[in-house]
C-alpha positions as CSV (number, residue, x, y, z in Angstrom):
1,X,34.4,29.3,-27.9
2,X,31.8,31.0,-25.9
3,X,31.8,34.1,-24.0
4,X,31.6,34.0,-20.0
5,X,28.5,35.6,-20.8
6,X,27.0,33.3,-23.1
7,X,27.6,30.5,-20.9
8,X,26.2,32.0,-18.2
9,X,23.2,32.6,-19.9
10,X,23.0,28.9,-21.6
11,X,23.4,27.6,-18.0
12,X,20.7,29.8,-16.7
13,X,18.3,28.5,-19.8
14,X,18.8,25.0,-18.5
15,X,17.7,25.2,-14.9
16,X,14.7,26.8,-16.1
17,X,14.0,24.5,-18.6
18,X,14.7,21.5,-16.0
19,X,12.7,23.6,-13.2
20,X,10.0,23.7,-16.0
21,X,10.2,19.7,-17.0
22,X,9.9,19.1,-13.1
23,X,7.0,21.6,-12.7
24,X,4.8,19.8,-15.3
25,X,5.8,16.5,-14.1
26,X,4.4,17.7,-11.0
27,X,1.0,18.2,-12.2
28,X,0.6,15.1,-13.7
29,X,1.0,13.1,-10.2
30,X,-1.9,12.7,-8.2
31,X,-2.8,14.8,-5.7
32,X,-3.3,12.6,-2.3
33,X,0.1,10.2,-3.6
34,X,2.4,13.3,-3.9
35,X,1.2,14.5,-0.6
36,X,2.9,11.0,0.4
37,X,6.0,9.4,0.4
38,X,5.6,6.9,-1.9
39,X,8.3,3.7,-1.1
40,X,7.4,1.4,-4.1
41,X,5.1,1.1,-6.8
42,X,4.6,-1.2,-10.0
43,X,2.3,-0.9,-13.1
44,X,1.4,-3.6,-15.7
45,X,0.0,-2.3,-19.3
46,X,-3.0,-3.4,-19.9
47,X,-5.4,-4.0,-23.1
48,X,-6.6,-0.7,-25.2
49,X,-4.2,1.4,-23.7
50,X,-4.9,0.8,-19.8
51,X,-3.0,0.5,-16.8
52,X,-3.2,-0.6,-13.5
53,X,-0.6,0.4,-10.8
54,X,-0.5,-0.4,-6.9
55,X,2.2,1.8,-5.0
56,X,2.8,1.4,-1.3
57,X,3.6,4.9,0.5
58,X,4.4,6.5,4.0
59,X,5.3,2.5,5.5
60,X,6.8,2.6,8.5
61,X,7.9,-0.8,10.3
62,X,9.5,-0.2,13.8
63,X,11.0,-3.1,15.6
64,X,10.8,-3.3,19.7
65,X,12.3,-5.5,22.3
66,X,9.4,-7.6,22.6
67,X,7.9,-7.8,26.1
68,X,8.1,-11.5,27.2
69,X,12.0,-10.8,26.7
70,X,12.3,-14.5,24.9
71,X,15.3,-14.3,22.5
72,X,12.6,-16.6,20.4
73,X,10.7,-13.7,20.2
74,X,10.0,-10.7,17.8
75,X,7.7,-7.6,18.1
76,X,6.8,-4.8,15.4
77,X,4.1,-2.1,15.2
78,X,3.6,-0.8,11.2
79,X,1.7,2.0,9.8
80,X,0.9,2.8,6.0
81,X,-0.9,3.3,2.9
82,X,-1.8,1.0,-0.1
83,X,-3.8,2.3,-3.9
84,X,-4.6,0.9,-7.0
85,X,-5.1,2.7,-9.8
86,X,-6.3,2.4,-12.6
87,X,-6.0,4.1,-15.9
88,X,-7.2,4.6,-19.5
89,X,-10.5,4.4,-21.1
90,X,-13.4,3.7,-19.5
91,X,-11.3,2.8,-16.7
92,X,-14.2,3.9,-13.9
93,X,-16.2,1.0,-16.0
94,X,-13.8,-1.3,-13.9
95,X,-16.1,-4.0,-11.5
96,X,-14.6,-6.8,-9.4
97,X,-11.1,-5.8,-8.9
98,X,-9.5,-7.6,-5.1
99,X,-6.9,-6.2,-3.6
100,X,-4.4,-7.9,-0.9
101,X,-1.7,-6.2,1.5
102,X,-0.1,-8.6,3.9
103,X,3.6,-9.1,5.1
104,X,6.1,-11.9,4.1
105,X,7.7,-12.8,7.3
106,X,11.1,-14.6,7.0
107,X,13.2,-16.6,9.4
108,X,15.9,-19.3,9.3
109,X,14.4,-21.9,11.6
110,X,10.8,-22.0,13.6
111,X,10.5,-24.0,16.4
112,X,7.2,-26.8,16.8
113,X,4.9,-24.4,17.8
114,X,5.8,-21.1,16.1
115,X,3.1,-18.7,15.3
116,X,3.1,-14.6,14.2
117,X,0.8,-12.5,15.8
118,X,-1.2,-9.6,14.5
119,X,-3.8,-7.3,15.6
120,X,-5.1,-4.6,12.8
121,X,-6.9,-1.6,14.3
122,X,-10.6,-0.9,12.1
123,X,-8.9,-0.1,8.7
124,X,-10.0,2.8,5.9
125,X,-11.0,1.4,2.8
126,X,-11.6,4.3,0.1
127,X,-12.8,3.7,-3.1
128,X,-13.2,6.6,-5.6
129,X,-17.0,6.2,-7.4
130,X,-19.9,8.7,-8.3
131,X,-21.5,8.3,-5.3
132,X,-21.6,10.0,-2.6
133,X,-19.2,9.5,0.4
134,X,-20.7,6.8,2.6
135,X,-19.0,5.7,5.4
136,X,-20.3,1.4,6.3
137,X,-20.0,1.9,10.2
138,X,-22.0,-1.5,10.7
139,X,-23.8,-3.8,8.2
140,X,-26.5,-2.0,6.6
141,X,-26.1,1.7,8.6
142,X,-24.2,3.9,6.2
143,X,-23.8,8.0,6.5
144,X,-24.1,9.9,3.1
145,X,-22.0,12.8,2.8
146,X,-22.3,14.5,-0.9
147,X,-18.6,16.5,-1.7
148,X,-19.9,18.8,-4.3
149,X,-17.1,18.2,-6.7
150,X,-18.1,15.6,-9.0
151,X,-16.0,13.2,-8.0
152,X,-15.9,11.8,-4.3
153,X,-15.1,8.9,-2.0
154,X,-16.7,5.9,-1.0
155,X,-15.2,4.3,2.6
156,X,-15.8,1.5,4.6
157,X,-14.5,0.3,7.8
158,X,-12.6,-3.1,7.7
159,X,-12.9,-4.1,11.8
160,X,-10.5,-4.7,13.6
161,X,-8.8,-8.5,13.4
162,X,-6.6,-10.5,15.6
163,X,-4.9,-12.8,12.9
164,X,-2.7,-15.8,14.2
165,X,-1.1,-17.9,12.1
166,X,1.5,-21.1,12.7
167,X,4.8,-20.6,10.7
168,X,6.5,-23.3,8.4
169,X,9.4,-24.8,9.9
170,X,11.5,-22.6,8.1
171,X,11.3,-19.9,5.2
172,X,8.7,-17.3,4.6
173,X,5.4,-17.0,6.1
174,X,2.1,-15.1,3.8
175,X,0.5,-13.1,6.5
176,X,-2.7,-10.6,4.6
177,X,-4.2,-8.0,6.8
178,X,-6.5,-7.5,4.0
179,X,-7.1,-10.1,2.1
180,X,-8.8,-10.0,-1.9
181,X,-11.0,-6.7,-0.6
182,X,-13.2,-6.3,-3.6
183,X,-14.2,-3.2,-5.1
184,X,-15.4,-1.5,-8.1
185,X,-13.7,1.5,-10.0
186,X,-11.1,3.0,-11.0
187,X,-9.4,3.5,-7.8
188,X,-9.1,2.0,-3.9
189,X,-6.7,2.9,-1.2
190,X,-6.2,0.8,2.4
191,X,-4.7,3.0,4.9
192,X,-4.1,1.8,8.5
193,X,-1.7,2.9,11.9
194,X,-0.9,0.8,14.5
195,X,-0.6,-2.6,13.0
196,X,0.8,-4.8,16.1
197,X,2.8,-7.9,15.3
198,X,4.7,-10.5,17.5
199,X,6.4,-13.5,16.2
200,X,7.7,-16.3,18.6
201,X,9.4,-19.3,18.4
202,X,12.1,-18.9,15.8
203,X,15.8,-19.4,15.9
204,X,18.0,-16.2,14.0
205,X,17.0,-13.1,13.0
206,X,13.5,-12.3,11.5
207,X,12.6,-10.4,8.6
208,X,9.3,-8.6,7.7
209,X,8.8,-7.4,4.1
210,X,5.0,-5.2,3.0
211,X,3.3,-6.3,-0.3
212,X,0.1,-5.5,-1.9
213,X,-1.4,-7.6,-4.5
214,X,-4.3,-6.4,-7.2
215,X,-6.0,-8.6,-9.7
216,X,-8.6,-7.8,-11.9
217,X,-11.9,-9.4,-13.3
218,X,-10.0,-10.6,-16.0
219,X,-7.5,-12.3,-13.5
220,X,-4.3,-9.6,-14.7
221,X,-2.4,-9.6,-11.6
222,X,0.3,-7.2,-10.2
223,X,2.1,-7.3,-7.4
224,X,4.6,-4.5,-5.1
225,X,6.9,-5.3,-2.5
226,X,8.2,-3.0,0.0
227,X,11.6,-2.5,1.3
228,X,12.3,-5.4,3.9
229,X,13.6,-5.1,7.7
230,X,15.1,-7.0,9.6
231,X,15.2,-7.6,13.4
């Protein structure tokens, strides 16, 4: 049997060997996705030992009253941040990669004439390349910024959309705020605040859920879905 003292000092041991085994898993997260609160995330293995993984962090979906006061009605303002990554060899060789984020909207029954409503401010597209940061502000006018550090970021602006679309009579309604945004790389991330949605005409309670969607050049496809809520 062991002393008092010997288990104390066993159980001392093992906090810093889990504090150690939490440290190192620590540095092997990227930088800009531990800074956030990641929500969800999935990875599919890839050929000659790559990956590719799209994660959804710091969503927020807030549900108001909505302002024509209709009981048909639904109003939500989101806010949030979508990556891909990918890794493995030659992984920054990647070209062609699309990447969707939208929102499945579900509802029992939609009357004739249903339709959701969504207005995107500008979103920020970053892409991580060899270049230097450029910043598209229209077509063909781009701002070159060089970081110094070997790598840096490539972003464009995706303008702001109004995006109406007529819902099904009733199930779940595909509604991409960035739809199959193609870039090259081994990395991209869509962040955006202030997404305004409305949805009128339905019967019951509605339900929004976030997903992002990458697929490859060679057509792999993986998909994330984020935690739904309901109003």
């Amino acid at each position: 049997m062991l002393s008092n003292s010997s288990h104390s000092r066993l159980q001392t041991l093992a906090r810093i060997t889990a504090l150690g085994a939490v440290a190192a898993l620590g540095s092997l997260v990227n930088p800009a996705v531990a800074a956030a609160a990641l929500d969800n995330a999935r990875t599919l293995p890839l050929d000659d030992d790559r990956a590719i993984e799209v994660l959804q962090a710091d969503t927020s979906i807030q549900w108001y009253p909505p302002l024509d006061s209709s009981p048909l009605s639904a109003e939500f303002f989101s806010d949030g941040t979508t990556s891909v990554r990918i890794t493995g060899p030659d992984a920054d060789r990647f070209t062609g990669t699309k990447l969707t984020v939208g929102y499945q909207i579900g509802y029992p029954v939609a009357l004739p004439g249903a339709t959701v409503h969504v207005i995107t401010p500008g979103v920020d597209v970053g892409t991580d390349t060899s270049a230097n940061l450029a910043v598209e502000l229209i077509p063909d006018l781009a701002v070159g910024v060089d970081l110094g550090t070997g790598n840096s970021l490539a972003a464009s602006i995706l303008p702001e959309q109004e995006i109406e679309v007529e819902l099904e009579p009733g199930g779940i309604t595909d509604v991409p705020i960035v739809e199959e945004h193609e870039f090259d790389g081994a990395s991209a991330t869509v962040r955006f605040a202030g997404i305004h949605g409305s949805v009128s005409g339905v019967l019951g309670p509605v339900t929004i859920r976030p997903y992002a969607r990458a697929v490859t050049s060679s057509n792999d496809v993986v998909v994330t879905y984020g935690k739904p809520q309901r109003f």
